[in-house]
C-alpha positions in Angstrom: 0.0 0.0 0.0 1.3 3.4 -1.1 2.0 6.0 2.5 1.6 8.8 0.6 -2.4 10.3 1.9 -2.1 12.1 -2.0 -1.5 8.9 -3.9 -4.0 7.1 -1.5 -6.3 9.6 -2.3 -5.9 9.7 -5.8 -6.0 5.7 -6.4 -9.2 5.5 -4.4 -11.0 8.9 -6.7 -9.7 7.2 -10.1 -11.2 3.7 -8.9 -14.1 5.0 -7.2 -14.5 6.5 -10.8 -14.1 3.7 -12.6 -16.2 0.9 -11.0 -19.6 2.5 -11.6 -19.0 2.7 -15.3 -18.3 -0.8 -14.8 -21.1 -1.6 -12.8 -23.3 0.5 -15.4 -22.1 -1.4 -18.5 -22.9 -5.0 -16.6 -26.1 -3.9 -15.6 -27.1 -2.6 -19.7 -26.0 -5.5 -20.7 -27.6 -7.7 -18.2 -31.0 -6.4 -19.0 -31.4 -4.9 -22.4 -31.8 -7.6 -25.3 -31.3 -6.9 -29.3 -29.0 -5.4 -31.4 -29.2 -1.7 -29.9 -25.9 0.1 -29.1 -25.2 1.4 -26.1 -25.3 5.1 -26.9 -28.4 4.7 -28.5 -29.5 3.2 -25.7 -28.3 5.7 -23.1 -29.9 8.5 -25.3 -33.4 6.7 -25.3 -32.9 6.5 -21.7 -32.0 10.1 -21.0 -35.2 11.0 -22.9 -37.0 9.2 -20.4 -34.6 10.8 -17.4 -33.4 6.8 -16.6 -29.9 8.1 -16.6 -29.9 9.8 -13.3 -31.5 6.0 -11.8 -28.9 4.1 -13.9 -26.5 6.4 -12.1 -28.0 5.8 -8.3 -27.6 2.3 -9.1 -23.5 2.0 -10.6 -22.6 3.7 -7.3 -23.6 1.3 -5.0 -20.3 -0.7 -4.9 -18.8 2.7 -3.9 -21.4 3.1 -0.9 -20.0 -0.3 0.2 -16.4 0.4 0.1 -17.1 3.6 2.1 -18.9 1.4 4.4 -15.8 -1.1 4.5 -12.9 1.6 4.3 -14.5 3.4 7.0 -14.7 0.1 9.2 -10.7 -0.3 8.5 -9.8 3.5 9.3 -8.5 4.0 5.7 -9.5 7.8 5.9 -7.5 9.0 2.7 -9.2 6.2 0.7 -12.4 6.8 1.8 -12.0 10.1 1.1 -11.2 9.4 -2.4 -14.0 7.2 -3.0 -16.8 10.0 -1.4 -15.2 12.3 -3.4 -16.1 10.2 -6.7 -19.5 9.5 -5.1 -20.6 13.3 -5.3 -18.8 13.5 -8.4 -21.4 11.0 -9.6 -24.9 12.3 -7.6 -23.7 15.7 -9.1 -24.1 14.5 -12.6 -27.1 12.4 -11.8 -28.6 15.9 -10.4 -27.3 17.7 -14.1 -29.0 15.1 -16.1 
């Protein structure tokens, strides 16, 4: 594990970035059926205003390792991953 609080900091932002897209592309996948893209897809959705939902739902992995790095006193990489979180209810809010 890095010592540095920065590099802590920043390795829990960038992955607390990165698993909701993750999550979000598993769960399109999971339950949409036919040959529509993905794009098209999201657009149809943000027509509907599914985005922001879609959105709620891809963070939940972070609102568990919050849970779990706060358990383990890992305060620079829970900060990182809150961070990411209101990174992500501030664009659910935008669209």
């Amino acid at each position: 594990m890095p010592k540095s609080p920065v590099l802590q900091f920043f390795i829990a932002f960038i992955s607390g970035m990165i698993v909701p897209l993750f999550v979000a592309y598993i769960f399109i996948k999971a339950n949409c059926y036919g040959d529509t893209d993905i794009m098209n897809l999201l657009a149809m959705m943000q027509k509907i205003y599914l985005v922001s939902n879609l959105i709620f739902i891809a963070i939940l992995p972070n609102l568990i390792a919050v849970f779990l790095l706060n358990h383990f006193d890992q305060w620079n990489y829970l900060r990182g991953v809150f961070v990411s979180i209101m990174v992500y209810i501030a664009m659910a809010f935008l669209l």
